[in-house]
Structures are given as structure tokens and as C-alpha cells.
C-alpha positions in Angstrom: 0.0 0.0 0.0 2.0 2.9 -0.5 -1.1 5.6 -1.8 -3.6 7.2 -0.1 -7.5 6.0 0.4 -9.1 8.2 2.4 -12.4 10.1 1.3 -10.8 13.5 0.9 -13.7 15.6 1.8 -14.4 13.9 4.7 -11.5 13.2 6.3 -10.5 17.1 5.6 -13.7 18.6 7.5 -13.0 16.1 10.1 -9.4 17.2 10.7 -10.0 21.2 10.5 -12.6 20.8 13.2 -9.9 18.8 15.5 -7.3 21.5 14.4 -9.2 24.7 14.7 -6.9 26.9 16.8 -3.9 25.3 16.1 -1.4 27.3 14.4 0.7 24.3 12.6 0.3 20.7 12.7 3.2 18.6 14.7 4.2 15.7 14.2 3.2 12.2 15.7 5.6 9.7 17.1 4.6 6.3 16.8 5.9 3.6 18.6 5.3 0.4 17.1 6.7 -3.2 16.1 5.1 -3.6 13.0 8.6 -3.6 11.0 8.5 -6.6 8.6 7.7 -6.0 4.6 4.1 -6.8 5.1 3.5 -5.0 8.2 5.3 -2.1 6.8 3.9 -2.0 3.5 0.4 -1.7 5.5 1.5 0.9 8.4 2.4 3.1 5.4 -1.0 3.6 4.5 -1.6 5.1 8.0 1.7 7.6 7.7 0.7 8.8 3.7 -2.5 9.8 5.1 -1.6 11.9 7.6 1.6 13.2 5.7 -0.9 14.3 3.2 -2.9 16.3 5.9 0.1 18.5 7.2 0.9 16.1 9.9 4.7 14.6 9.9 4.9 11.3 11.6 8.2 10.4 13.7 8.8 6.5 13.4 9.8 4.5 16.5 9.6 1.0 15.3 10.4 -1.7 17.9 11.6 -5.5 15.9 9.8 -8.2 18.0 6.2 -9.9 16.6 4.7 -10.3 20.2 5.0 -6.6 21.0 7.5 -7.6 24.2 10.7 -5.4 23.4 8.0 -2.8 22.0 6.2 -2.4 25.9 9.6 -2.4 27.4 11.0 0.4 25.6 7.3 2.1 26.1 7.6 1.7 30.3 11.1 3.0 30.0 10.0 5.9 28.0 6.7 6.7 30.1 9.4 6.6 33.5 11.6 8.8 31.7 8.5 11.6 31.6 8.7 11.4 27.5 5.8 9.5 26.1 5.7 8.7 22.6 2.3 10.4 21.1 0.7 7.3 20.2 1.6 3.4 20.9 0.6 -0.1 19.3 -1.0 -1.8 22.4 -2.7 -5.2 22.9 -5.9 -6.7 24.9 -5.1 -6.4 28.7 -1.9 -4.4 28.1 -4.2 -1.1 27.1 -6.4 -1.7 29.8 -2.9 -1.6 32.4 -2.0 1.3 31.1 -5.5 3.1 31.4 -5.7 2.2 34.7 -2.7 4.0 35.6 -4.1 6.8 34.2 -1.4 7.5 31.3 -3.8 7.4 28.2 -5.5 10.2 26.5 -9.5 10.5 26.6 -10.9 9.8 22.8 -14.7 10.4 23.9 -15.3 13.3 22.0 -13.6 11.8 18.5 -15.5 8.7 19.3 -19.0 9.8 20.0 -18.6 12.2 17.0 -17.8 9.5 14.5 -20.1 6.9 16.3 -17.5 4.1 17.0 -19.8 3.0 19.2 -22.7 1.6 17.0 -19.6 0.0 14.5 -17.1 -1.4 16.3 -17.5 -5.2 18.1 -18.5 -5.4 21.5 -15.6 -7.8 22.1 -13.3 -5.0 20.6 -14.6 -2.1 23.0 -13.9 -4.2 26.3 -10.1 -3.3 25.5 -10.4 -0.1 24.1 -12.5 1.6 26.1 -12.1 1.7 30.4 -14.3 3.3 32.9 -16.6 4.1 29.6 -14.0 5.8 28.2 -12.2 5.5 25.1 -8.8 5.3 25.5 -7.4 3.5 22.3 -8.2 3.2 18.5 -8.7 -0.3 17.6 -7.2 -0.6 13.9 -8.0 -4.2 12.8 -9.2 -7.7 14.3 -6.5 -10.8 14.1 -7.1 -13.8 14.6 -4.8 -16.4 15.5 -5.9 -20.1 14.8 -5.3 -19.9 11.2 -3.1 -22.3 8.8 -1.5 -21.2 6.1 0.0 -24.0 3.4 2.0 -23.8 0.1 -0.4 -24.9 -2.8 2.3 -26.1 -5.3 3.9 -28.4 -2.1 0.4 -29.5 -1.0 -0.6 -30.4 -5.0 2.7 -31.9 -5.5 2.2 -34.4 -2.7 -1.1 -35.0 -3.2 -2.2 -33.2 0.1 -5.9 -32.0 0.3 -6.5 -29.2 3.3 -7.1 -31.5 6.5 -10.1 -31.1 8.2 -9.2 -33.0 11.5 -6.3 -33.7 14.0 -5.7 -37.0 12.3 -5.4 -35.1 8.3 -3.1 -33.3 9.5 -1.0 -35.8 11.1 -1.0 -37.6 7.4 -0.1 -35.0 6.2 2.8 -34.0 8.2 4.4 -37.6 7.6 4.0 -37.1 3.8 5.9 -33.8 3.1 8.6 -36.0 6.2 8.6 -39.0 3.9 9.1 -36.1 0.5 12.1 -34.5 2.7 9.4 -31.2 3.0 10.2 -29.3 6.1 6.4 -30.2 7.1 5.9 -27.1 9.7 7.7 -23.7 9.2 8.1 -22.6 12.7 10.2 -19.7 14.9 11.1 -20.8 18.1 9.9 -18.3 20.4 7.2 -18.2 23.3 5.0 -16.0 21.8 4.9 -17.7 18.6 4.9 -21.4 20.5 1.7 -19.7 22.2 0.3 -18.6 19.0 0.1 -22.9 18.0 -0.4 -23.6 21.4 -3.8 -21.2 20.7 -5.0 -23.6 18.0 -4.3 -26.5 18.9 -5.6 -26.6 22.8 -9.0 -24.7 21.0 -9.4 -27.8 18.7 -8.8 -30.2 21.4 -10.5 -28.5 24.5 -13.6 -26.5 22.5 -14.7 -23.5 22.8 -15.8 -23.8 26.5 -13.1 -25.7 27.5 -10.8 -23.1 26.0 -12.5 -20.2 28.2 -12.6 -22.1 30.9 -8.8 -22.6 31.0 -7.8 -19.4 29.6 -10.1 -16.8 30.9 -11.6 -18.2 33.6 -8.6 -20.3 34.3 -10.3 -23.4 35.7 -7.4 -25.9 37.7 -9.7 -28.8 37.2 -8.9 -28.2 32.9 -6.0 -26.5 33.0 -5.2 -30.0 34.8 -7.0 -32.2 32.8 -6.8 -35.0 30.2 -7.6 -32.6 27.5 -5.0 -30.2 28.5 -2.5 -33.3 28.5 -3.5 -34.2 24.6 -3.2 -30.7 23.4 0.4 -30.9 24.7 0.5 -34.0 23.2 -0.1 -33.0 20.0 2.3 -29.8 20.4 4.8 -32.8 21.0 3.9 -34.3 17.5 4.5 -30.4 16.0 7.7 -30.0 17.8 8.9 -33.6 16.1 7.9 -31.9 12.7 9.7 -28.8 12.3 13.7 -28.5 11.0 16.3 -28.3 13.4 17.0 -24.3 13.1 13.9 -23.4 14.8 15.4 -21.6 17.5 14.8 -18.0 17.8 13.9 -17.7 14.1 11.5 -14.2 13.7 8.0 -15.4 12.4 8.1 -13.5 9.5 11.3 -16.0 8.3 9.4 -18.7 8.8 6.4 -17.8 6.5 9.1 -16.9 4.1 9.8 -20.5 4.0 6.5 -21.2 3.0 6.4 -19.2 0.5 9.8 -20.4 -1.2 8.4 -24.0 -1.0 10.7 -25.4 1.8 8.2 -26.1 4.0 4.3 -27.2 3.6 2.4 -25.8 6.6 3.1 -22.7 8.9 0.4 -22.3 12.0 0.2 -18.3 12.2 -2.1 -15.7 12.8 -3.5 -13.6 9.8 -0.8 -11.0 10.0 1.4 -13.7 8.0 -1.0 -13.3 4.8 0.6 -9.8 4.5 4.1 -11.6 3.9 2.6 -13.6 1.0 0.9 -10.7 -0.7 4.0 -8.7 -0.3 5.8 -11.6 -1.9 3.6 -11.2 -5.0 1.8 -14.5 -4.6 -2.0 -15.2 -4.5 -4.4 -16.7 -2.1 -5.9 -20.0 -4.2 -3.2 -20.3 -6.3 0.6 -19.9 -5.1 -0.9 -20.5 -1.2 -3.8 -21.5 0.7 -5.7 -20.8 4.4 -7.6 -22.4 6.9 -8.2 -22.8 10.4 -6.8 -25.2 12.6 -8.4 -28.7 12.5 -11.2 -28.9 14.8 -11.5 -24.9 15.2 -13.3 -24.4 11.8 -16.3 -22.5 13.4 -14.3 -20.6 15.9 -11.8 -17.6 16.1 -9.7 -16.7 18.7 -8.9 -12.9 18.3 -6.6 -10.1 18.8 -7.2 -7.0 18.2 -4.0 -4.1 17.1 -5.0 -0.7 18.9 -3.2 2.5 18.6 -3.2 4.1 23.0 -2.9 7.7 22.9 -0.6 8.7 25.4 -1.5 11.7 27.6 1.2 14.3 26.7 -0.1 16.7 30.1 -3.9 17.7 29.1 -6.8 17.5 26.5 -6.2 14.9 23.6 -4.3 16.7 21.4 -5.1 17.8 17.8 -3.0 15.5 15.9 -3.4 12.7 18.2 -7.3 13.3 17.8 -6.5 13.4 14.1 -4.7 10.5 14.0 -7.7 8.0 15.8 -9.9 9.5 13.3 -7.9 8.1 10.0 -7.5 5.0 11.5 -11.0 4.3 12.2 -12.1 6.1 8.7 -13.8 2.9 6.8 -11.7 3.5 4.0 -8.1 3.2 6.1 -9.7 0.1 7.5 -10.2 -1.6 4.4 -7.1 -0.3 2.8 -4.9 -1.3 5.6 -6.3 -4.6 6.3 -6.7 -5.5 2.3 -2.4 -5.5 2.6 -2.0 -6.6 7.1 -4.0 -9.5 6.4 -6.5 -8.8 9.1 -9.8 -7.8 8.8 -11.3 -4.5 9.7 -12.1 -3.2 13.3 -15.2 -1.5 11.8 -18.7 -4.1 11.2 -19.8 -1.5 8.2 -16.9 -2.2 5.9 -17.3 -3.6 2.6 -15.2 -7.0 1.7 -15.3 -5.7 -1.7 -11.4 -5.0 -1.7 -10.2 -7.9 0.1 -8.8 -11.1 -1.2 -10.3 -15.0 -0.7 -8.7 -15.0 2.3 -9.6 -11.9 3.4 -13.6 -12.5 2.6 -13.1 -15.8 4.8 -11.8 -14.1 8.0 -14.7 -11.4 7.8 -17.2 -13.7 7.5 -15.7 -16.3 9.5 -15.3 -13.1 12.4 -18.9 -12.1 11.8 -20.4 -15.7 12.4 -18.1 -16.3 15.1 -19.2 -12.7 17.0 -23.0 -14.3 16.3 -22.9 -17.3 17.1 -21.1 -16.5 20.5 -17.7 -18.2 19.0 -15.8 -15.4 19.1 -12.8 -15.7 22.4 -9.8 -13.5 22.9 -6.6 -15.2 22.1 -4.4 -16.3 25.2 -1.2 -16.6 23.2 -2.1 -12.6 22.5 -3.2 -10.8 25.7 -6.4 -10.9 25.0 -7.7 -13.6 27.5 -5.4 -12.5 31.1 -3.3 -9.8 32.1 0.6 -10.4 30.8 1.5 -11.4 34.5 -0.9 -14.7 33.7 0.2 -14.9 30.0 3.8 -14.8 30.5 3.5 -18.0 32.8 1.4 -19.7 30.5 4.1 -19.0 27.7 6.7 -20.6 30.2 5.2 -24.0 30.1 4.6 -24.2 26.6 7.7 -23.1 25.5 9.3 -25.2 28.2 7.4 -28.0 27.5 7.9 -27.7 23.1 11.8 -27.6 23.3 11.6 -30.7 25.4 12.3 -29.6 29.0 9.3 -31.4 30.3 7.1 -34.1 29.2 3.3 -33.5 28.5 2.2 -35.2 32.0 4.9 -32.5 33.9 3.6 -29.8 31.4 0.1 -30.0 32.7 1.6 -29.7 36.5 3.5 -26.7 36.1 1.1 -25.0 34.1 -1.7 -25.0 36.7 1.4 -24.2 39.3 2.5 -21.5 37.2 -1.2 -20.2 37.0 -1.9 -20.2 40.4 1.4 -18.7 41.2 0.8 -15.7 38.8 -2.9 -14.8 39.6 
């Protein structure tokens, strides 16, 4: 994406009535970790639009896909007294940082554009706090998604598996073709982010809230919670040997290039492929997890506005309103490989893919399917996450056996709530 979308006339009256008064425009710093060629390509969407209203945009990327090294620089920054103007945030990490009162009131841009009648309810319990609205929520990701190479899949004679078992035969033919069968970075985020599908497919839906949000000793304990580390035994056994530490981004690249058949990833990686050049249906193919076909475990990327000592300022005001302009949304999603924040946007734009996750969102959000992800901080505060992350990871580079794995991780929940 590197023009801009935005409906000229309205975006303009929008911004001279946040700027009235204001003799120039400053600039916006960002702090963010959206620095891969996808991400990137889609962020600059977000920077040409407001470029093109007088309004310069200071970049303060942070590398890391979880958003870690990003919230450590942030808490050093806000300690220091020098707040960046606006900040990617995440589920219960927003609602921290509202609590401790550092984040700018958006009520007035909000109730002036109507945010409330178009954005999810699941959505507003982490953007606003107190009945405030403290964040701009810029698209909805979700994270039980699969994402295959067609051409490796074909040449195998693969179809997409549709249970626990498919897969499994599937795995052992790319094995038996000398096909890295899962593309995979070895870090606890991105462990979690599997360990999100996979302990959906095997506990449910109920059984994942249970566990997760309400987090329930008797199933964190249980047999299910045993098999689902089970299985991430059998995934462990089924990536290459240079896992360790690779950045997610690498590993879809290796999907892409045909060295390996499957990468489990949320929808953020479709952004690589597109920036690749390749199309969904043809060069590469989605789906989610066996066993999860009918439910989506979300996260949602919001931009906090930090308070910089009083009102909201003009440019920060300015810059919640482009992002949650439906034309940003579907222009910025179109490239991420999310879908949009907003319910009113047309999938005209979007790809296959893209069609499936917002109508795959939509009937989840009906039918009641629709659960914050745990692997993204949107089912427990980071203290609770971080300790669930330990196990897995723990447990996927072989440090404890599936049995030990269920022990520690009700120990390690218990000890962090």
C-alpha cells in the first residue's frame, strides 16, 4: 500500500474541526513493532494519510512480533516523563496502562464519529475503560489460522485436512518427501500462538474459556489439557532443526519459497505472502486449525494515545480519526491480512482469504464463537500470560514431558494470579 485512500472531503472537515486553533500541525511519534515488509507496506497507508494532511509522523519502530521489546522500551519511556504520542498496544496491556491513568481520553472523537454503534462489543472491552475510550482499535486478528503452500500441498497430493488425524498424514508425507512439514520460529510467543489452536481444537470452545479466561485448575489440569500438549509434541517432532529463535516473518518466508508445507500463524502472515507477489488460491492456501473451523480466537492491534499533560491533542485526535475512517480500514487490512475493526466495511477489496476471515469473524461474533486469544493478551493480564508461555515453550523444546507440562502449568497459573 503505499497511496492514499481516504475520502478527501471527509477526512478534511474532520481534521479542520480537531485543528481549529492550532497554528501548525506537529508531528506524531509512533511507537510500534510492525517492522516486517508486510507489516510495513500496510502501516504506510496510515503515515501517507496523515503526511498528506500537514501532519509529519516520527517513526519508532520496535523488531519483536509479540509486541514484548515494544512495551519495554514504552515503560522506559513513560518513566523517563517522554511518552511517545501514540503506541501499538494489545488486549489487557491497554487496559494496564489506562488504569494507571497515562492514556489520552478519545470520547469526543468517538462519540462524533459513532465508534460505538460499528465497532464489536468484544473489541470495545479493551479499548475503552471506565466508559472511556482510551485506544483506536485498527484491525481484528485472529490467531488459529493455517496457512499451506499450494504447489507443495498439490505436489504431494495433500488435500487441506479437516481433523487432528489429516493433519497428522499429512505431516508424515511432506517427512517422507524431505518437505520441512511445519515452518516454525522458536519463540514463546509464537509457540503460544500454535499452542492457541491446537488446545482450541482439542479442549472446544468452552473448555478453551474455561482454561484461559476463567482459568479453571480442574482443565488446566486435565486429560484434554495433556492431549493438546500432546499434539504440540507431535509439531515439535515436525519442524527443522534451526527453529530456534527464528523471527515469524522468516518462517512464513519458508513457505512461501516451498521449503516447507504448513506454517500455524495468525493472519498477520498473509501480509508476507501478498507482499511476496503470490495469491491466495493459487501460489498458497488458508484455513483454520483442524477442529476450530467454526471458531476464532482474536486479537485485536489498537493504537493508545498517550497523555502528553492535558486534552487529547489535535494530531493525536486526528490521527484516531484516519484510522478508524472505513476506507483506512479496508485499505490497511486489504495488505496486514487482518480484517477491519469496523462491522460497516465492505469485503469488496479484500482477497479469498480476506472474505473468509470477515465472514468467518462475523459468524463467530453471532454465534457467541468469538474468544480473545491467550497466546495474545487478550484472555489475562501479561502477568498470567507470560506463565502460560513458560510451560509451553518449556514443554515444546523438550524440557518437560506433557504429564509434567500440565503440573507446572496449573502451578505456574496459580502462582501468577
Amino acid at each position: 500500500m503505499r497511496s492514499t485512500f481516504f475520502t478527501k472531503h471527509a477526512v478534511a472537515a474532520a481534521l479542520a474541526a480537531l485543528t481549529a486553533g492550532a497554528a501548525q500541525a506537529e508531528d506524531v511519534e509512533v511507537l510500534h513493532w510492525w517492522t516486517s515488509g508486510g507489516e510495513a507496506a500496510a502501516l504506510n497507508v496510515l503515515k501517507e494519510d496523515l503526511e498528506s494532511q500537514g501532519i509529519g509522523w516520527t517513526d519508532m519502530p520496535v523488531a519483536g512480533g509479540g509486541g514484548e521489546q515494544a512495551m519495554t522500551v514504552l515503560r522506559a519511556r513513560v518513566t523517563a516523563g517522554n511518552a511517545p504520542t501514540a503506541v501499538q498496544g494489545l488486549g489487557f496491556d491497554i487496559i494496564d496502562w489506562a488504569k494507571q491513568g497515562s492514556l489520552a481520553n478519545l470520547n469526543d472523537v468517538a462519540a462524533s464519529e459513532g465508534w460505538n454503534d460499528v465497532i464489536p462489543a468484544a473489541l470495545q472491552q479493551f479499548a475503552k475503560v471506565g466508559g472511556e475510550w482510551v485506544s483506536a482499535p485498527v484491525n481484528v486478528h485472529s490467531t488459529n489460522w493455517v496457512w499451506a503452500n499450494k504447489a507443495v500441498l498439490d505436489d504431494n497430493d495433500i488435500e487441506i485436512p479437516a481433523s487432528w488425524e489429516d493433519f497428522v498424514a499429512a505431516l508424515d508425507k511432506l517427512k517422507e518427501a524431505g518437505v520441512t512439514p511445519i515452518a516454525h520460529g522458536g519463540q514463546a510467543w509464537q509457540e503460544a500462538t500454535v499452542f492457541d489452536g491446537v488446545s482450541m481444537s482439542v479442549l472446544g470452545l468452552d473448555g478453551y474459556k474455561s482454561a484461559f479466561i476463567d482459568l479453571n485448575e480442574d482443565v488446566l489440569g486435565g486429560d484434554a489439557m495433556k492431549e493438546a500438549f500432546d499434539r504440540m509434541a507431535v509439531i515439535r517432532a515436525n519442524v527443522d532443526d534451526n527453529f530456534s529463535g527464528r523471527d515469524w516473518n522468516l518462517a512464513t518466508a519458508m513457505v512461501i519459497n516451498g521449503e516447507a508445507g504448513f506454517q500455524m500463524m495468525g493472519d498477520w502472515a498473509k501480509g508476507e505472502f501478498l507482499n511476496a507477489g503470490k495469491v491466495p488460491g493459487e501460489d498458497f492456501v488458508c484455513f483454520r486449525f483442524p477442529g476450530t473451523s467454526d471458531q476464532v480466537t482474536f486479537n485485536a492491534d489498537q493504537f493508545m494515545m498517550f497523555d502528553q499533560g492535558g486534552e487529547v491533542s489535535a494530531e493525536q485526535a486526528a490521527l484516531a480519526s484516519a484510522i478508524l475512517s472505513p476506507s483506512f480500514q479496508s485499505a490497511f487490512n486489504v495488505v496486514k491480512g487482518s480484517v477491519p475493526a469496523r462491522t460497516d466495511v465492505s469485503d469488496e477489496a479484500f482477497d479469498a482469504c480476506g472474505k473468509k476471515g470477515m465472514a468467518d469473524l462475523a459468524a463467530a461474533a453471532a454465534s457467541g464463537n468469538l474468544v480473545g486469544s491467550m497466546a495474545h493478551g487478550h484472555a489475562n493480564p501479561a502477568g498470567i500470560k507470560n506463565a502460560i508461555y513458560d510451560v509451553v515453550t518449556a514443554h515444546f523444546n523438550g524440557e518437560y514431558d506433557s504429564e509434567t507440562a500440565v503440573m507446572e502449568l496449573v502451578d505456574a497459573v496459580s502462582i501468577a494470579k
